[in-house]
N, C-alpha and C positions, 0 to 999 in steps of 0.2 A: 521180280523185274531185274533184269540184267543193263550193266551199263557198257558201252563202248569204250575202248581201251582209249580214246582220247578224254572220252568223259571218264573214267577212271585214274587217270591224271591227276585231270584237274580236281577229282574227288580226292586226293592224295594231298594235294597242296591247301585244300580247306581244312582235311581233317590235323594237318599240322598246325594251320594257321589257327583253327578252331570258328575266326567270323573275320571275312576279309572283303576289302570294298576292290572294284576291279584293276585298281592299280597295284594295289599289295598280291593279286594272283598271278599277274602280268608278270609281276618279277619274281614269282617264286620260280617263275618257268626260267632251264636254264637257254642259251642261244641254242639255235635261231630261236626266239619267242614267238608264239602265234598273232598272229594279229588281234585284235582288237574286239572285232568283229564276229571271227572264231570262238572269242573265250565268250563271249554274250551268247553266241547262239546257242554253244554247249551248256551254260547254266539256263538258257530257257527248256531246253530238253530236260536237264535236269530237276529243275523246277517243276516240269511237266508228270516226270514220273515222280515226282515225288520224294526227292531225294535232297533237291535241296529246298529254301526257303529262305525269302530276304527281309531286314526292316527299313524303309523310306528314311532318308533324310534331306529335305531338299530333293536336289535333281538327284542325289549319290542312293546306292542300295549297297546296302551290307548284306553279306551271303552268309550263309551258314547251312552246314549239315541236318536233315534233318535223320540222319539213317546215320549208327554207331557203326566205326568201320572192322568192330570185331564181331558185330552181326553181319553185315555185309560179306566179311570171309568166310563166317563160318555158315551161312548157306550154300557160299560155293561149293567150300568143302564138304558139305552133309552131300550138297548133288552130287559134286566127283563121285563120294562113297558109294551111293546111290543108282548112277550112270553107270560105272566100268566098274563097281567091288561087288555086284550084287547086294549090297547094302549092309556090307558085310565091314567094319571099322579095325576088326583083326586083318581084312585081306589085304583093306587098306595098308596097315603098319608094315603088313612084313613086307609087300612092295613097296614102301615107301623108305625100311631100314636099308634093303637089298638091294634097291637099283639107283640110288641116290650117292651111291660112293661118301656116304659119314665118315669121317674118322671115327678113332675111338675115343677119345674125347665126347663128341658130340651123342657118340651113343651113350653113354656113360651119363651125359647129361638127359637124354631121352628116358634114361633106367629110373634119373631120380624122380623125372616129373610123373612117371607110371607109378611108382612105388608111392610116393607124394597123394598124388589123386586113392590109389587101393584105401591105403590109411584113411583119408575121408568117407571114402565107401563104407567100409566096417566098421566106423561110430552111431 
């Protein structure tokens, strides 16, 4: 299940907060802030698909995540691969070194995390 880029936001400012009541998400947002009304009906969607999940206190609800948002990415990413690389994770790479404008630095940092992961491989 996919979220909307406004519910993905506010999926953004839970997963930093980690469990926030609706005024702590209110201000994570920077100006203009959404209303009120906005940020409730986006966590009941939310809620809906599943994603989030709250505890009662009183009239107050606490929200929290129920979906890690490094699983969350990296389904996207498996689909990208999947959708446009023919499911290919090298075809992936080399458009993603090639058309991305890295410095060399950053590549340099991409060599150590490959070489990093290989080593785990071959234990």
């Amino acid at each position: 299940m996919q979220l909307t880029n406004a519910e993905e936001q506010l999926m953004e400012h839970l997963w930093k907060l980690e469990k926030a009541f609706m005024k702590d998400l209110l201000e994570a947002y920077t100006k203009p802030k959404p209303a009120t009304t906005t940020v409730a009906t986006l966590l009941r969607r939310m809620i809906d698909k599943k994603f989030v999940a709250y505890t009662e206190f009183g009239n107050s609800r606490e929200y929290y995540p129920l979906v890690k948002k490094t699983d969350y990415f990296s389904k996207h990413v498996n689909g990208l691969i999947s959708n446009f690389f023919n499911n290919s994770a090298s075809q992936f790479a080399s458009f993603f070194t090639t058309e991305t404008n890295l410095t060399e630095l950053e590549l340099e940092e991409l060599k150590k995390i490959i070489d990093s992961e290989l080593k785990k491989k071959k234990k």
